[in-house]
Structure formats: structure tokens, C-alpha cells
C-alpha positions as CSV (number, residue, x, y, z in Angstrom):
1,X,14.0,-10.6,29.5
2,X,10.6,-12.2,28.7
3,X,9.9,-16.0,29.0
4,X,9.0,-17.7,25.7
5,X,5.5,-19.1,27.7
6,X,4.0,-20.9,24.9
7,X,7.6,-22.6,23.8
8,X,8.0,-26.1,25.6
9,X,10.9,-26.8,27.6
10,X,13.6,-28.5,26.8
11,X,16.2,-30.3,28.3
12,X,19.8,-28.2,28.9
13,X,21.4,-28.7,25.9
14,X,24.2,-31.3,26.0
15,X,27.5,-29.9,27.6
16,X,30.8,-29.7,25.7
17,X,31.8,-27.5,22.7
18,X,34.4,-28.6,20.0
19,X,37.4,-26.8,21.0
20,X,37.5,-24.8,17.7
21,X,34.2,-23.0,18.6
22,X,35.1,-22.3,22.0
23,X,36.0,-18.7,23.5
24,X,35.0,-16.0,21.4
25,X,32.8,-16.0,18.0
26,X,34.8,-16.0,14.8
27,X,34.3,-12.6,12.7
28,X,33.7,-12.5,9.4
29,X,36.9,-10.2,9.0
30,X,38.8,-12.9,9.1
31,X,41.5,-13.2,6.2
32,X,40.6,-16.4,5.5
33,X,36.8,-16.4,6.1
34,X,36.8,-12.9,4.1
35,X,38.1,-14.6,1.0
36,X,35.5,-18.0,1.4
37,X,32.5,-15.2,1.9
38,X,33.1,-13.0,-0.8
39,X,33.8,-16.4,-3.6
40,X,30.7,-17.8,-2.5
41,X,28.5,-14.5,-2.4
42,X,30.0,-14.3,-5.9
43,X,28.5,-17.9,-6.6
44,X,25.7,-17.5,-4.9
45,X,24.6,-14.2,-6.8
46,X,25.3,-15.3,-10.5
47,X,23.3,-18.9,-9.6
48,X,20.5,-16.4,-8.3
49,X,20.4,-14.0,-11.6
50,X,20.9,-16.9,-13.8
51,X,17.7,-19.0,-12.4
52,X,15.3,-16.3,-11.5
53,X,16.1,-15.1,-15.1
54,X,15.8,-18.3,-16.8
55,X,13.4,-20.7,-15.2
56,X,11.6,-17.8,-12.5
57,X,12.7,-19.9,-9.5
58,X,15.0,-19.1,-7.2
59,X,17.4,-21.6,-5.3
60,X,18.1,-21.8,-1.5
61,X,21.7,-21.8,-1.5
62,X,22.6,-22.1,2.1
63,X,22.9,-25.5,2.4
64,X,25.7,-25.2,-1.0
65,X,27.7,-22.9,1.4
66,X,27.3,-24.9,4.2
67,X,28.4,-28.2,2.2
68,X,31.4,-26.3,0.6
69,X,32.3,-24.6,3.9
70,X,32.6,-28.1,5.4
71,X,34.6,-29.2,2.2
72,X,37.2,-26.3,2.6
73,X,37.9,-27.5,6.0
74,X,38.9,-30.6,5.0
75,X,41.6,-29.6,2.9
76,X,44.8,-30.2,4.7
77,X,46.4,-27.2,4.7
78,X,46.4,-25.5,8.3
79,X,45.3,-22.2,7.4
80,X,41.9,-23.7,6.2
81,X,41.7,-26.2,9.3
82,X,39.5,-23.1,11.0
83,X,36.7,-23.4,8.4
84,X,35.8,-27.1,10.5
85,X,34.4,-25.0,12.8
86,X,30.3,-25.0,12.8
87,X,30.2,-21.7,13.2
88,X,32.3,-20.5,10.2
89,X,30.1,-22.7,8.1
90,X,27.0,-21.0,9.0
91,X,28.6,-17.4,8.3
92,X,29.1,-19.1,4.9
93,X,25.9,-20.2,4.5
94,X,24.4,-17.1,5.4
95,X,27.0,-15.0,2.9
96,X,25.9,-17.3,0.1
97,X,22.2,-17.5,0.9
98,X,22.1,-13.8,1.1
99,X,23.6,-13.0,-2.3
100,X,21.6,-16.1,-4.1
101,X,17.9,-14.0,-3.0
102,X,19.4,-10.5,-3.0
103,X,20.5,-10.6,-6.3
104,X,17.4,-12.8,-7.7
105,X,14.3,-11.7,-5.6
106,X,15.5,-8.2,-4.5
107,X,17.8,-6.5,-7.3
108,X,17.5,-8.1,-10.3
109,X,13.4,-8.5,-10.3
110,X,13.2,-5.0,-9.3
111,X,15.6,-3.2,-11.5
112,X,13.7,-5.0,-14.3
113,X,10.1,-3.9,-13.8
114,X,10.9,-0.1,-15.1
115,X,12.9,-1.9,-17.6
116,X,9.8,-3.8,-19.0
117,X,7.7,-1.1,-18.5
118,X,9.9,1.1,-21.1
119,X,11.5,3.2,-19.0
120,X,15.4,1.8,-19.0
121,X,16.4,5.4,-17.7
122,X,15.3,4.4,-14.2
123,X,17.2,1.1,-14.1
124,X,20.2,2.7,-12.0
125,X,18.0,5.2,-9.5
126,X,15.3,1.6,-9.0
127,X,19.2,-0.5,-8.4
128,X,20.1,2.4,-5.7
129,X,16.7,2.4,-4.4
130,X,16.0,-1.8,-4.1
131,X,19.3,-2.0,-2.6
132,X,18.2,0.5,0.3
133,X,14.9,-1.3,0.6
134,X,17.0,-4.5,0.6
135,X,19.7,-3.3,3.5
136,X,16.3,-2.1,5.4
137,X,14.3,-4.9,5.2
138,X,17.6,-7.5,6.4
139,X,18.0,-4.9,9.4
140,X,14.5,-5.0,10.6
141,X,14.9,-8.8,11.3
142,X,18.3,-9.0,12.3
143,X,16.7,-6.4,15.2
144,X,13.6,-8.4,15.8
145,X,14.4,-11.9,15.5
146,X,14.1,-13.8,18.9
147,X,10.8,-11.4,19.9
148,X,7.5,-12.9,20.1
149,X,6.6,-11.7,16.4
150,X,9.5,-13.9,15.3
151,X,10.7,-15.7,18.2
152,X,14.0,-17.9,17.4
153,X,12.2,-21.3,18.2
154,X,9.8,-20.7,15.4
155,X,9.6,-23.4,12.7
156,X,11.9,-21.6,9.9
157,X,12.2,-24.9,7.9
158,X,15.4,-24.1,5.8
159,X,17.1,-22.6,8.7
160,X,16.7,-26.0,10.8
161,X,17.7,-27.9,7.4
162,X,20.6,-25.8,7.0
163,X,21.4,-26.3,11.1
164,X,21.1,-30.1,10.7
165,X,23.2,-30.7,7.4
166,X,26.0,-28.9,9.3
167,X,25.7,-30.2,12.4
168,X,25.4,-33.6,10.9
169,X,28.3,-33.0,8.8
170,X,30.0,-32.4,11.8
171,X,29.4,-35.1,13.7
172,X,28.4,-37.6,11.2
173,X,27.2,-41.4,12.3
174,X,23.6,-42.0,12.2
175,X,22.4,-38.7,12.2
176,X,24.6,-38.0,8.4
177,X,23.4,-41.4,7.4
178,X,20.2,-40.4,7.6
179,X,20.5,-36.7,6.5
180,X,22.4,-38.1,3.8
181,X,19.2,-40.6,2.7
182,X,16.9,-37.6,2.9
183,X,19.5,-35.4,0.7
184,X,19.5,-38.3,-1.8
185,X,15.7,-38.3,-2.1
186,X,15.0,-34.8,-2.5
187,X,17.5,-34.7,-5.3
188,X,15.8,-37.6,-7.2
189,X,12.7,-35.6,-6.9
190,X,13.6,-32.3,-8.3
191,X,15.1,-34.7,-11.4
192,X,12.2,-36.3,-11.5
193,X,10.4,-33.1,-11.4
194,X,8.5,-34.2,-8.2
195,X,8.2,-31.1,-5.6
196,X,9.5,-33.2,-2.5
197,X,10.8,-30.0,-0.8
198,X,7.0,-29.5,-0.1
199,X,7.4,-32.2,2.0
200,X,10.5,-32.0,3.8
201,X,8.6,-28.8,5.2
202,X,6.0,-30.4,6.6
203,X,8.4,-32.7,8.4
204,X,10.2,-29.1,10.2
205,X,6.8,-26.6,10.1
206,X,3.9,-25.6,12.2
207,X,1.4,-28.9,11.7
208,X,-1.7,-26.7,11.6
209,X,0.1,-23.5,9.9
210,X,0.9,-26.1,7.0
211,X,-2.4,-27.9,7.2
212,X,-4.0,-25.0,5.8
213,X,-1.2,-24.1,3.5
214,X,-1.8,-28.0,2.0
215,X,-5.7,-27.2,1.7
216,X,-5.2,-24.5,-0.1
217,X,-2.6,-26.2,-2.8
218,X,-5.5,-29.1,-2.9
219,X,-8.1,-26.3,-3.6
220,X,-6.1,-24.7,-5.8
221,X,-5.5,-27.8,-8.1
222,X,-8.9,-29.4,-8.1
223,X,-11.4,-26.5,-7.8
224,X,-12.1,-26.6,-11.6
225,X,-13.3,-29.8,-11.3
226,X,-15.5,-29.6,-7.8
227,X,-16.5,-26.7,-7.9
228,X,-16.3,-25.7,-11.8
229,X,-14.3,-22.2,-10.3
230,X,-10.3,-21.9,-10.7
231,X,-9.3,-20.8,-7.2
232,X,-6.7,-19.0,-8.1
233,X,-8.0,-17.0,-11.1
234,X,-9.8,-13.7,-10.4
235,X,-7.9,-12.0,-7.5
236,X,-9.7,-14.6,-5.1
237,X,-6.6,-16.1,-3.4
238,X,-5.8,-12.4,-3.4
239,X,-8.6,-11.4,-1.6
240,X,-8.1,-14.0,0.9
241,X,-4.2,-12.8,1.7
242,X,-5.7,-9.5,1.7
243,X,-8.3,-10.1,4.6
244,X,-5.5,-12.8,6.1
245,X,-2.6,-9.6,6.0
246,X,-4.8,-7.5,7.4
247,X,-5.8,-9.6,10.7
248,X,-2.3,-10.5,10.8
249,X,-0.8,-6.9,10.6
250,X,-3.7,-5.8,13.2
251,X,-2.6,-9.1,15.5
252,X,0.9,-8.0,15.1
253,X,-0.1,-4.0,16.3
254,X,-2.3,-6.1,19.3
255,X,0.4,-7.9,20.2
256,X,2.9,-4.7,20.6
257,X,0.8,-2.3,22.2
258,X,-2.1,-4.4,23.6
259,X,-2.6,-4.1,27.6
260,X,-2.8,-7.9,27.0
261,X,0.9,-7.6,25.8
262,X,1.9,-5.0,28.4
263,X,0.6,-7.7,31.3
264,X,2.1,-10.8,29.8
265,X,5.5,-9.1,29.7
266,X,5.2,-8.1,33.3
267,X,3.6,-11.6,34.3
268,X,6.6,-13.5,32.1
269,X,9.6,-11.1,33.8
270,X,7.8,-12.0,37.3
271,X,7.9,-15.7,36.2
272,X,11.5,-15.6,34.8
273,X,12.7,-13.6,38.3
274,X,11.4,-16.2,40.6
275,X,12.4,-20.3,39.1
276,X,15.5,-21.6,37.5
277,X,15.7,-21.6,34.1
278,X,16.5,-25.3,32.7
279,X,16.8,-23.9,28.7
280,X,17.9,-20.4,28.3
281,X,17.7,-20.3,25.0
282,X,14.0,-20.1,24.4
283,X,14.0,-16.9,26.2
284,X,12.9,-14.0,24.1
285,X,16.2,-11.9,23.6
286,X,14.3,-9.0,22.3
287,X,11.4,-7.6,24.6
288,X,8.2,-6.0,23.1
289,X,9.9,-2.4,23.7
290,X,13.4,-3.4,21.6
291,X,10.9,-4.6,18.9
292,X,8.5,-1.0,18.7
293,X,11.7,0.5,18.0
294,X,12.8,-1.9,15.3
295,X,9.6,-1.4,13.2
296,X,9.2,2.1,14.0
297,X,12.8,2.8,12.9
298,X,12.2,0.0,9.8
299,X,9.4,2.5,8.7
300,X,11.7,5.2,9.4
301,X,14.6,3.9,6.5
302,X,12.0,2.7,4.2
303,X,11.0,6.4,4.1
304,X,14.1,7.9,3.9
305,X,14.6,5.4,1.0
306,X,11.6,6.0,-0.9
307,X,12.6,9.6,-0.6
308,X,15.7,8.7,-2.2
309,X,14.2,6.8,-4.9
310,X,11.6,9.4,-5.9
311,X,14.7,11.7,-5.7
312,X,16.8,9.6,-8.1
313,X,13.9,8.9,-10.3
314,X,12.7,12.2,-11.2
315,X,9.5,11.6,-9.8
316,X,9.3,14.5,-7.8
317,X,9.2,17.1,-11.1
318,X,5.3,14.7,-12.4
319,X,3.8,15.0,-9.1
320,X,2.0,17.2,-6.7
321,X,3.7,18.2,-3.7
322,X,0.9,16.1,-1.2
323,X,1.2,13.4,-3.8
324,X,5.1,13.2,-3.7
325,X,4.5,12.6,0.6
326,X,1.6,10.6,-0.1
327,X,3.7,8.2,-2.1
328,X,6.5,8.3,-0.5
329,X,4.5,7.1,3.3
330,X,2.2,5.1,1.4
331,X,5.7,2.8,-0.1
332,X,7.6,2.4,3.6
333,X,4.2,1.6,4.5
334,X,3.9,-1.0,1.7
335,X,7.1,-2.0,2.2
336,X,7.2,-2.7,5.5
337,X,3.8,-4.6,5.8
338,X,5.2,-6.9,3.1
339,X,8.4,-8.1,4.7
340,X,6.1,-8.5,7.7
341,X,3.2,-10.6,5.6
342,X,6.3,-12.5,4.0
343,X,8.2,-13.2,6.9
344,X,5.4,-14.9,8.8
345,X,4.8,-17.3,5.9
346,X,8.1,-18.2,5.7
347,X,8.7,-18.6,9.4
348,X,5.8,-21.5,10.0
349,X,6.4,-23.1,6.3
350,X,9.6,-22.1,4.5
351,X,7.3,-20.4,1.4
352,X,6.9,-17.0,1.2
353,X,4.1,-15.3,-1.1
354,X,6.1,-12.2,-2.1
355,X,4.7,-12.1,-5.8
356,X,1.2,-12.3,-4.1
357,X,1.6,-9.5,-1.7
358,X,3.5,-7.6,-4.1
359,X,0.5,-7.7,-7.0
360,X,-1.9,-6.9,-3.9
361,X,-0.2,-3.4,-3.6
362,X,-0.1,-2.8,-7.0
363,X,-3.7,-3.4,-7.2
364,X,-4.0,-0.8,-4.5
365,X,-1.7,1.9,-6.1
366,X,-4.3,1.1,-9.4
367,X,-7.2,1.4,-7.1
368,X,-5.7,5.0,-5.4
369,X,-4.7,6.2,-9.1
370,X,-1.3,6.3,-8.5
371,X,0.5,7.0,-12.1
372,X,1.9,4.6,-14.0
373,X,5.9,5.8,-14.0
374,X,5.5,6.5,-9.7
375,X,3.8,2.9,-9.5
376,X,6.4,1.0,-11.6
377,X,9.2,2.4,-8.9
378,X,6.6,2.0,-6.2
379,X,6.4,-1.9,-6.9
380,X,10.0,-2.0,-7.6
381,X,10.7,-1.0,-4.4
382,X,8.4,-3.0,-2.6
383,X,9.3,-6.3,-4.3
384,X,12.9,-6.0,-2.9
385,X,11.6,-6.1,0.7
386,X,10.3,-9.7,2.4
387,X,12.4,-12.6,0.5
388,X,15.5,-11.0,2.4
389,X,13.4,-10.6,5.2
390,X,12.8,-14.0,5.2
391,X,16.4,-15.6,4.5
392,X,17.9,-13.4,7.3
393,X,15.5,-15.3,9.5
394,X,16.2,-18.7,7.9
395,X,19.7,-18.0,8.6
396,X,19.7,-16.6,11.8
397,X,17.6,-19.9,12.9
398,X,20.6,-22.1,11.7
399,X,22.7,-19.8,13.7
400,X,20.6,-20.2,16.5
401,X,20.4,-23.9,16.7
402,X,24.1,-24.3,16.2
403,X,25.0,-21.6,19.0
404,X,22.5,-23.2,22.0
405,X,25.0,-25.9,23.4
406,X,27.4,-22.5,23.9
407,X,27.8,-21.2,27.6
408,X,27.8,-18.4,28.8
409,X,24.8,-18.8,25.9
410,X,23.6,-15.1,25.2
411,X,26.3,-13.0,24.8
412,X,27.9,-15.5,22.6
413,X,24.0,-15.7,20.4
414,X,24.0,-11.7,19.8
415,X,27.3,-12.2,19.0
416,X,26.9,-14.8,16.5
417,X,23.3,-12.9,14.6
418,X,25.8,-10.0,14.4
419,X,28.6,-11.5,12.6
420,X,25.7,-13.2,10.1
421,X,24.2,-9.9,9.9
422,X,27.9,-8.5,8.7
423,X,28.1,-11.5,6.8
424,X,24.7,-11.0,4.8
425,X,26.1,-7.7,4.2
426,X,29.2,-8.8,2.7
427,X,26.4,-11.1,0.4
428,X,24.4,-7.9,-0.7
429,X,27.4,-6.0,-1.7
430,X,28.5,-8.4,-3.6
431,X,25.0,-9.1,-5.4
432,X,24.8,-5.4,-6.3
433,X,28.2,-5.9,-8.4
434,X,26.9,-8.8,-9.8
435,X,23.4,-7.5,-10.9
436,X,24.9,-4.0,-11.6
437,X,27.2,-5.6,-14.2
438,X,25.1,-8.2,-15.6
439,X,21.5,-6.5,-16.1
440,X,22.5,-5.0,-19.6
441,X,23.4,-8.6,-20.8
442,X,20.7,-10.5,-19.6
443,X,17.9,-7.9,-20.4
444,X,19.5,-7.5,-23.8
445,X,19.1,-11.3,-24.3
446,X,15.5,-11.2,-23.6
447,X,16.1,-12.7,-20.1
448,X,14.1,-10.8,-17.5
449,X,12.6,-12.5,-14.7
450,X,8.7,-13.7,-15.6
451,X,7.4,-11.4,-12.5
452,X,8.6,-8.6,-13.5
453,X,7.0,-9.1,-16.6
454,X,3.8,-9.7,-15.0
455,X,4.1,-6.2,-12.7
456,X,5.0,-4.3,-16.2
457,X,2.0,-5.7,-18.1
458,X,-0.9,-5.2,-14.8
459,X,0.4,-1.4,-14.2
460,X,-0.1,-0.9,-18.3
461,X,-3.7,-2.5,-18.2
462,X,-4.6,-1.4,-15.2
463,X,-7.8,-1.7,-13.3
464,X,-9.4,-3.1,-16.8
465,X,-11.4,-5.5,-15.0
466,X,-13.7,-3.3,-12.5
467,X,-14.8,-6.3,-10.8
468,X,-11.2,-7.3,-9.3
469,X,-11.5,-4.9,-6.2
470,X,-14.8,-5.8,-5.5
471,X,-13.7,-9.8,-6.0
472,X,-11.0,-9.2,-3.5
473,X,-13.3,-7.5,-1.1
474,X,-15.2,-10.8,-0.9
475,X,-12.6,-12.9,-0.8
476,X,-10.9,-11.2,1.9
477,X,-13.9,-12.1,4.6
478,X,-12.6,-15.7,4.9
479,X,-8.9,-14.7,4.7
480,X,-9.8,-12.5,8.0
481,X,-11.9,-14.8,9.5
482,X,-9.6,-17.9,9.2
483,X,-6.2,-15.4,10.5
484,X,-7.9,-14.5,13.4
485,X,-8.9,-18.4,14.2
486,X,-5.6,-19.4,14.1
487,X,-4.2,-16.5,16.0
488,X,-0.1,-15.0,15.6
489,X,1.6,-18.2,16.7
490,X,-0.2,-20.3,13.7
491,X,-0.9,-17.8,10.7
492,X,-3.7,-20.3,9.3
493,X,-4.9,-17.4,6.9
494,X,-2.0,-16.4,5.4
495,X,-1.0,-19.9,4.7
496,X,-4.3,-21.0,3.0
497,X,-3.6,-17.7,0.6
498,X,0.0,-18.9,-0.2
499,X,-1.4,-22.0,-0.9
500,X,-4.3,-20.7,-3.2
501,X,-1.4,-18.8,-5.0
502,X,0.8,-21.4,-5.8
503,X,-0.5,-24.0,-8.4
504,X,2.5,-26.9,-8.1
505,X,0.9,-30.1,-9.7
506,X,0.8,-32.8,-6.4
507,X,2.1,-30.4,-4.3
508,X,-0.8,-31.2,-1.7
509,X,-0.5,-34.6,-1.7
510,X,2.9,-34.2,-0.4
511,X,2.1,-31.6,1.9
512,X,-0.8,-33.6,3.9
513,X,0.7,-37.1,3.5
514,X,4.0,-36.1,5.1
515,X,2.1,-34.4,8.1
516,X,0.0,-37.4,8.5
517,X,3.2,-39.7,8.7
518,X,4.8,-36.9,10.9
519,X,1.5,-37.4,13.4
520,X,1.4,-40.9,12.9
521,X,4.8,-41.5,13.7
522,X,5.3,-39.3,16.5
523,X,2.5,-41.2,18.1
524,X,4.7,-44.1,17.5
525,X,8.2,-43.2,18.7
526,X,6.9,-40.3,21.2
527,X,9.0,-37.9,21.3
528,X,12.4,-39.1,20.0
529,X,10.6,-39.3,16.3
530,X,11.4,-34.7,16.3
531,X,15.3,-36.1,15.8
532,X,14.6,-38.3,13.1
533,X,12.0,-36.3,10.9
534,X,14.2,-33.4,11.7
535,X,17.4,-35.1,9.6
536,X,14.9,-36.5,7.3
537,X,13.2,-33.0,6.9
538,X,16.6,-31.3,6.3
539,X,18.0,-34.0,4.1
540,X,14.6,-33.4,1.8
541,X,15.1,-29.4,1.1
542,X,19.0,-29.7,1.2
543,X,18.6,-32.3,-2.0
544,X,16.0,-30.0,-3.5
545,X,18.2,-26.7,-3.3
546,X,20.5,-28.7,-4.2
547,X,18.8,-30.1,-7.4
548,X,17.6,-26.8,-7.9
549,X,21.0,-25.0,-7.9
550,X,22.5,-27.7,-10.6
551,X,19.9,-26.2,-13.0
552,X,22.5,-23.7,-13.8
553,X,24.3,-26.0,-15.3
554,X,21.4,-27.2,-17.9
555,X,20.2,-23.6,-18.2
């Protein structure tokens, strides 16, 4: 087992387990747990298709599960006394968290894009196929999470709020007090319109990581007026997530099969062998070897799913033999670089580009003279990889932090990412019964996720403008030059892109003045202010999924 080198170390986590969440992990088979999984997947999933469909935003809902898992276990009936324990709740979490973005990012946003386009034939075969791409894309990170690519002590912002409202819940005192406070204030600002999630991230992220993701929100607001260019108009933030993608997918390749890689293994086992550990838990539980595999078989499904989908859609009758394998190698290959692209963002700042990425493919399918019909399924498919990608590590990050005062620690972790990986499963079944009955009524309404829309109407144009390749070209130079600056650990390039992408009025402001108070204050305190902008931090998103998810009720 490799040492995490460049993760500091801690103190041994404080001794002494609640007795409920001693011995062996609980199982999501569970009668009990069963029923609480499958109501809230159920919740989760109709909250998902209702907001993507209505407002085009999509609600965290982990920190709902969490809150009503706690809840339950206050009822006094002693068949629900179990759901106290902290790691019940975070199975619920991740059951309800899973559902929320399979059935909003993954299922729903793709099934709609052939439906858009025309073609409501393919609704069914682009439902079988997103799910596949969906299943995929949650394995790959249940396989590599704890590697150095997506190492467990990673910031993954809404996974340490979600581990801090339960934990906080549990223990309550100061710590709820001030979690509570936070919670209170994000909720005023999503009523008042005010983006403060933005910065309850900064208070949990990578400082530098989100130091670029804040310039480029700042550059993205005011570069009419200093510069007389919109930023974010002619494929230029694009470009730059197209240079920043590809340093970071090279860095990524470096980083696997690099002799630099192979010696710092060898150099970390040595260095593990001969001390004692003080902190276990920021070893890397899956070595550089267990992670070739897990992308190598990722590419592997994504294939055998695109096969599937060109199967289903009748794709295989329009097109050349060489253009059917083309297709199908060129969409695991999409598909997999985006959860990768997406899944980095998301693990230094809680924000993951997927419409970006997404758009950047379809561009290339334009550019490679992919036909329309293939393309629609092509981007379909692709857009249901990364956002689970990114939850599954969100939640598995919750898991994490509530599992490291457990000893005998790592059998008991793999343990606990399996039964969230089950319990993410139970989520995305659920979500495809959701979406598979509801996407006649919603589409029939005229409610169809704004994205989708967006993929539709670019794959009908296509490449009208023959500047766009050429602008993204450009643009790319920084993007690469930036990445590779900031190296794997930071992913400074793919941040400023996200940020270039997004145009959220203020956004920036909140962004840069929490990290300077996060500096400041650290400075101040030392290292005791982590605790306290931690709670504050979590309290911050948790209001603002929660304000988010009440929009259901005004929608």
C-alpha cells in the first residue's frame, strides 16, 4: 500500500466508536434500511427531474437524506432506533444523492437530446444506453477512489459538508451550533437569490485550485467592460478546457505509467515498510496497478455499452462498417475522458463543467463529420457520464470521514465504499423507474431540460461558424499552459475553464473573499480555524441544497 506523501499527517483519530457503529458495517439489505433507501431514491429522483426540467439546476440532495436519516432515528419506535447510527445515514445520503443526479444529469438530460432533435424513436434505446454509461461511470470511481488520481483526502467539498452535518447532528454542541448558523445562512442566500454555496466551497476546497476557478468567474463577468470581449462567448472558455483537459488527461497517463510513478510507488512502499504509521487513513488504498485496471476496464464497459447503444438505435444499418467501430471507440473514449475532466473539478471545488466538456465533444464529432442521428446518441451518451462520477466521489468522501475513527480502519472503509456503492445502485434503479415513467409527461408539457436543448440546436447548425475550431485552438494554449503549472494535485487549468463557463452574477466576489478570510483567519487561529470553517463551510452548501431542493415546492 502506497503512502499518501504529499497528504499531511494527522493526529490518530480520537478513540471510541458509538456502540451502534461498532463490529461489522450495516448493509443496505437491511429490511429497514431497504425501505428508508428506496423512499428516498424515490424523493430524490422526482426532486432531480422536476428541477433540471424546470429551472436547469440540479439540487445536491445528500445532505436532505442525511437530515431525514437523522430524523427517522429519532422516532421512538425500536425498530427505527438503528437509523441513529452515522453510518446508516450516510448509505441514505448516498441512495438519495445518487437518484437526485442520476435521474436529472444522467437519464433525463440524455434521453431528451434525440427527443429535441426529432427523433422520439430513440428515447428508449438512448434510456438503456445512459443507464449503462451511468452504472459504468459510478463503477470506475467506486474502483479508483483512494488512488493518487482521486485520493480520499482530496477536498470533495459536498462530501465533507455532508460528513460534518451528520457527524454534527450526531454529536451536536458547538460544533451543530455552528453548522446550524452556517445552514441558516446559505438558506437566506439562495432566498435571496445570493449564490453563497460559492462560498461555503472555498471554506472546504483546494485554495489555489479555487483561486483560479474565482478568476475566471471575475473574468467572465467583467470582461465586456475591460476588455470590450465576453469571455465566455466564442468557444474561448472552451478552448481553454480544451488545452486544460488535455494536459490534465496527459498528467493523468504520466502519473500511471510514468517511471517517475513506477519509483515513487517503490520509494512510498519502502517508506511505509520501515516507520509507524500515526494516521492510516491517508494511505492510498488503491495502488497505481488497481487503478490501470479500473480505467482500462471503465474503457472496456463504455465500449461494450456504446455497442449496445448503436445496437439499440439502429445506427449500425446508416453507417459504414469502419465508421460504426470508429464511433463506437471514439464515444468510450469520450466518455471516459469526461468523467475523468469532470471528476477532477469536482474533487478540488464541488463544481463540475459537464455541459462544457460535453459541448467540447460535440464540437469534435462536428469537426470529424460525424452524422447528425450517430452524434445526437453520441452526446447522449456522453452527457450521462461525469455528474455520477462526481457524486460517487462526494459520497464516498462523507463515507470516508465518518468511517476513520473505526479500528481495525481498512477492512471496515472497503466495507463501507461497498455498501454505498450498493446503495448508489439501489438510487439508479430507482431513477430509471422514475425517468422511464415520467419522460412522456414532462416532454409532452414542453418541459425538457435547457441543455439538452442547447445539444439539439448545435448538432442541427453545426459547424456554421468556421472560426469556432480555430477559436478554440487558441484558446486552448493557456488552458495547457496554466494545467501543467498547477500540476495533478491543483487542476488550476481546468478550474479557470469552469470558471470562464459559468456566468453567476457575484459569484467571484464570494469565491475570493471567503478564501481571503479562510487565509486570514487561519493565520489567526493556526490550525484549529480547519474545524471551524469546516462546520461553517458545510453549514453554507447544506442551506443552499437545501434552499435549492424547496424549489420544488414553488416550481
Amino acid at each position: 500500500m502506497a503512502h499518501h506523501a504529499s497528504a499531511p499527517h494527522h493526529a490518530p483519530p480520537p478513540s471510541g466508536s458509538r456502540p451502534e457503529d461498532t463490529g461489522a458495517h450495516p448493509r443496505v439489505l437491511e429490511p429497514v434500511l431497504l425501505a428508508v433507501l428506496v423512499v428516498l431514491a424515490a424523493v430524490g429522483a422526482v426532486i432531480g427531474i422536476d428541477l433540471v426540467s424546470k429551472l436547469g439546476i440540479s439540487a445536491n440532495t445528500s445532505v436532505v437524506g442525511a437530515l431525514v436519516a437523522m430524523l427517522i432515528g429519532r422516532i421512538p419506535l425500536g425498530f427505527l432506533r438503528r437509523m441513529r447510527s452515522v453510518h446508516r445515514q450516510n448509505l441514505a445520503q448516498s441512495a438519495i444523492s445518487a437518484a437526485t443526479f442520476a435521474s436529472a444529469n444522467a437519464l433525463l438530460t440524455s434521453v431528451a437530446i434525440p427527443y429535441v432533435f426529432g427523433r422520439q424513436d430513440l428515447v428508449w434505446p438512448m434510456l438503456a444506453g445512459s443507464f449503462i454509461g451511468l452504472v459504468v461511470d459510478a463503477w470506475v470511481l467506486y474502483r479508483a477512489f483512494g488512488s493518487r488520481l482521486l485520493p480520499a483526502d482530496a477536498p470533495w467539498p459536498p462530501g465533507t459538508a455532508a460528513a460534518e452535518t451528520i457527524k454534527a447532528g450526531d454529536r451536536g454542541g458547538r460544533r451543530a451550533l455552528i453548522l446550524a448558523g452556517g445552514t441558516a445562512v446559505g438558506l437566506a442566500g439562495t432566498l435571496l437569490s445570493l449564490p453563497l454555496s460559492a462560498a461555503g466551497v472555498a471554506f472546504l476546497g483546494n485554495v489555489w485550485a479555487l483561486m483560479m476557478f474565482g478568476i475566471g468567474l471575475m473574468l467572465r463577468q467583467y470582461s465586456p467592460d475591460l476588455f470590450d470581449t465576453d469571455l465566455g462567448a466564442g468557444f474561448i472558455p472552451h478552448g481553454v478546457m480544451v488545452g486544460a483537459g488535455i494536459v490534465a488527461l496527459g498528467q493523468a497517463v504520466h502519473m500511471l505509467v510514468g517511471r517517475r510513478a513506477r519509483k515513487k510507488q517503490k520509494e512510498d512502499q519502502e517508506s511505509a515498510a520501515t516507520r509507524v504509521v500515526t494516521d492510516p487513513t491517508v494511505e492510498y488504498t488503491v495502488d497505481e496497478r488497481a487503478l490501470r485496471l479500473a480505467l482500462v476496464r471503465g474503457y472496456a464497459l463504455f465500449t461494450a455499452g456504446a455497442v449496445v447503444l448503436a445496437v439499440l438505435g439502429g445506427i449500425v444499418g446508416d453507417m459504414s462498417p469502419l465508421g460504426i467501430v470508429g464511433w463506437v471507440l471514439f464515444a468510450a473514449f469520450a466518455a471516459l475522458v469526461h468523467e475523468l475532466i469532470v471528476g477532477l473539478a469536482a474533487m478540488q471545488s464541488g463544481w463540475f463543467p459537464s455541459f462544457a466538456v460535453t459541448l467540447i465533444f460535440l464540437i469534435l464529432g462536428l469537426a470529424m463529420g460525424i452524422p447528425s442521428v450517430p452524434l445526437a446518441l453520441l452526446i447522449g451518451y456522453v452527457s450521462a457520464t461525469g455528474p455520477a462520477f462526481a457524486d460517487m466521489g462526494y459520497d464516498l468522501k462523507a463515507g470516508w470521514l465518518l468511517r476513520r475513527d473505526h479500528r481495525p480502519w481498512d477492512p471496515y472503509e472497503r466495507e463501507g465504499r461497498r455498501q454505498q456503492f450498493l446503495a448508489a445502485l439501489i438510487g439508479f434503479g430507482v431513477a430509471l423507474a422514475v425517468v422511464a415513467l415520467a419522460w412522456r409527461s414532462y416532454f409532452g408539457q414542453g418541459l425538457v431540460p435547457p441543455v439538452a436543448k442547447v445539444y439539439a440546436d448545435t448538432i442541427r447548425s453545426g459547424l456554421s461558424d468556421p472560426d469556432a475550431v480555430r477559436t478554440m485552438l487558441l484558446w486552448a494554449v493557456p488552458g495547457a499552459a496554466v494545467q501543467l503549472i498547477g500540476g495533478t494535485r491543483r487542476q488550476m487549468g481546468v478550474m479557470l475553464a469552469t470558471g470562464l463557463l459559468i456566468l453567476t452574477p457575484q459569484a467571484c466576489w464570494l469565491v475570493l473573499g471567503a478564501l481571503a478570510v479562510r487565509v486570514v483567519y487561519r493565520r489567526l487561529r493556526g490550525p484549529a480555524a480547519d474545524e471551524e470553517l469546516n462546520l461553517i463551510g458545510a453549514g453554507v452548501i447544506a442551506g443552499s441544497s437545501l434552499g435549492d431542493s424547496a424549489q420544488i415546492l414553488r416550481t
